[in-house]
C-alpha positions as CSV (number, residue, x, y, z in Angstrom):
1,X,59.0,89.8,133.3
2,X,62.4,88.2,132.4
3,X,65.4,89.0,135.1
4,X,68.4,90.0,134.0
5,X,69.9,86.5,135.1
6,X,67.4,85.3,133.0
7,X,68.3,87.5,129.9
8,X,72.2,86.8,130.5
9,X,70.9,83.3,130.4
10,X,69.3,83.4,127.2
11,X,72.2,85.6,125.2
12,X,74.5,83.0,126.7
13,X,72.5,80.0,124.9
14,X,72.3,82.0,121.7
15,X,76.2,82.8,122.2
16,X,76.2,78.3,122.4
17,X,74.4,77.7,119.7
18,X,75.7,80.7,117.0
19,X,79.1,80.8,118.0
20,X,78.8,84.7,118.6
21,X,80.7,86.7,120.8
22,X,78.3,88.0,123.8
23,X,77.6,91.5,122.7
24,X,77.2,90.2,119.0
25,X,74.5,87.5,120.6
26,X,72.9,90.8,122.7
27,X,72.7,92.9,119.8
28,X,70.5,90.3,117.9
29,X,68.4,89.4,119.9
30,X,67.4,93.0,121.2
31,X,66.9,93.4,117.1
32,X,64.1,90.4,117.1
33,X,62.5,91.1,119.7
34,X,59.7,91.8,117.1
35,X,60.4,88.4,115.1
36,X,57.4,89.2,112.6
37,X,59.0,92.5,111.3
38,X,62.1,90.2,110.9
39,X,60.0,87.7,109.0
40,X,58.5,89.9,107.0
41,X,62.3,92.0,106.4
42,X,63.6,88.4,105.3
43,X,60.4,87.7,103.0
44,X,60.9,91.7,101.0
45,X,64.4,90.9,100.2
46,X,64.7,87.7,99.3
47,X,62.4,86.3,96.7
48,X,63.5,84.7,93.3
49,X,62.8,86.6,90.8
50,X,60.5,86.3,87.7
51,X,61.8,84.5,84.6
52,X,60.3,86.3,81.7
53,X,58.3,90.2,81.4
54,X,55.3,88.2,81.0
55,X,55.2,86.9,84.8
56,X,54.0,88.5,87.7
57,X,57.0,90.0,89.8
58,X,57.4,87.7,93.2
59,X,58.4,90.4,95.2
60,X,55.3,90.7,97.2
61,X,55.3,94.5,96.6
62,X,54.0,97.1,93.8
63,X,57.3,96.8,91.8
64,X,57.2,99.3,88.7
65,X,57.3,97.7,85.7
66,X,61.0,97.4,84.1
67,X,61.3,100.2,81.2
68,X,62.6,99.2,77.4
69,X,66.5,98.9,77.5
70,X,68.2,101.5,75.6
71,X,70.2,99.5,73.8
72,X,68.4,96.4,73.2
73,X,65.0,97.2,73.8
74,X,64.3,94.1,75.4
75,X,62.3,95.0,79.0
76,X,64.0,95.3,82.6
77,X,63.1,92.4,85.1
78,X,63.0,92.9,88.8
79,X,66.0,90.6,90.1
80,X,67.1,92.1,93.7
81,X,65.7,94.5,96.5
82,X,68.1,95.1,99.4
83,X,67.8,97.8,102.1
84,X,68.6,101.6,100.4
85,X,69.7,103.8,103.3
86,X,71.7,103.6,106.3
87,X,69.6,105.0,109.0
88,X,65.7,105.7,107.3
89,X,64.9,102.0,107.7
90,X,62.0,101.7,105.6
91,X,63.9,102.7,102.6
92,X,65.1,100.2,99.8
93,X,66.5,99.8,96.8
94,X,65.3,97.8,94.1
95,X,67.8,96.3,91.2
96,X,66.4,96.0,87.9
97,X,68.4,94.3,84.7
98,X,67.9,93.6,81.4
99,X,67.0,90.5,79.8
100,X,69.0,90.8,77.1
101,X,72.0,92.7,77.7
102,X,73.9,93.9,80.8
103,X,72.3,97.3,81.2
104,X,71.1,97.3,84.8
105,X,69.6,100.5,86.8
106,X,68.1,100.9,90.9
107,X,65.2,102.4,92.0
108,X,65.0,103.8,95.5
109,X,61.4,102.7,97.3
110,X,59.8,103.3,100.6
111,X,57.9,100.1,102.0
112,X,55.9,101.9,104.9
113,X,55.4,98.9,107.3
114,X,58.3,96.8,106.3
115,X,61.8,97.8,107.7
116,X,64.9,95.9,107.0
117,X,66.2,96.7,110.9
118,X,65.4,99.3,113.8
119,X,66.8,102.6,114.4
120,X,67.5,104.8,117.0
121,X,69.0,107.7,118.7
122,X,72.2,107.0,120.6
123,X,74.4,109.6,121.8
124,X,78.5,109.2,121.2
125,X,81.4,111.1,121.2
126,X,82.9,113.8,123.9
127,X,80.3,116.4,122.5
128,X,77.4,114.3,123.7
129,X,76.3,114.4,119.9
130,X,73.0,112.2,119.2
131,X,72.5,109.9,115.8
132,X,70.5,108.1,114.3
133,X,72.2,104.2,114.4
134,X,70.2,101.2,112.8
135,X,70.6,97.8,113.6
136,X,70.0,95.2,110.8
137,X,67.6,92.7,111.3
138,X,69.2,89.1,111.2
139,X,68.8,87.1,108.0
140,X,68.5,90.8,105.8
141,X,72.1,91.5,104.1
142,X,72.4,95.2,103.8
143,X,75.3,96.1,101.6
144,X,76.0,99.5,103.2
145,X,76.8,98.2,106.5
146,X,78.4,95.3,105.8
147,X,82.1,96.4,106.3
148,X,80.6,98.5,109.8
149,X,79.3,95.1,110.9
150,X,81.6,93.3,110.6
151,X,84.3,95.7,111.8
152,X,82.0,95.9,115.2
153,X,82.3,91.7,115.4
154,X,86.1,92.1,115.5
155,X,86.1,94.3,118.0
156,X,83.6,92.3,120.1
């Protein structure tokens, strides 16, 4: 059982060695706790992706196969997969583009077994109101909650 001399002691030495503000260091390390579903976050969204229709898609996953452009006719390729939801955190979104013209489109998936961070119920606010908040796993770049971030590590 770790004391919490022993925790403060071990968000300190993250604090050292990241250069992150005490809460900031706290925050991360409650989120990977479970380091193989941060692993395996990491792994789902980034990947490079295949080079030609003809390839297997690297992304680890049952990817749909891109449809015929509408312009070109030339096939979609599975480029990016990021998280697709703010607070459901086995939800993602996968980019597809076109090989041969700049017509792009995103599918939203859900990877049972994989989330891209952990969520829970906090209450805030005078009314005692309870949400659901998720917490990003380190190393996974959500683009939702990327100016709420890093508004938080300013406040911090």
């Amino acid at each position: 059982m770790t004391t919490n001399r022993g925790r403060k002691d071990v968000i300190r030495d993250r604090m050292a060695g990241t250069g992150e503000s005490y809460n900031v260091a706290a925050r991360n390390l409650k989120a990977m706790k479970d380091t193989a579903a941060t692993r395996a976050a990491v792994l789902t969204q980034r990947w490079t992706p295949a080079g030609s229709s003809g390839e297997p898609c690297p992304c680890g996953s049952t990817c749909e196969p891109g449809e015929s452009c509408g312009h070109c006719h030339t096939r979609h390729l599975h480029v990016k997969r990021y998280p697709g939801s703010v607070t459901d955190v086995e939800v993602w979104a996968d980019r597809y583009e076109c090989a041969g013209c700049p017509s792009s489109y995103t599918l939203t998936i859900r990877l049972a077994g994989r989330p891209w961070g952990v969520a829970e119920t906090v209450v805030r606010g005078g009314a005692a109101e309870e949400i659901v908040q998720a917490t990003v796993f380190p190393g996974v770049v959500h683009p939702l909650l990327r100016a709420a971030a890093a508004a938080e590590s300013e406040d911090a």
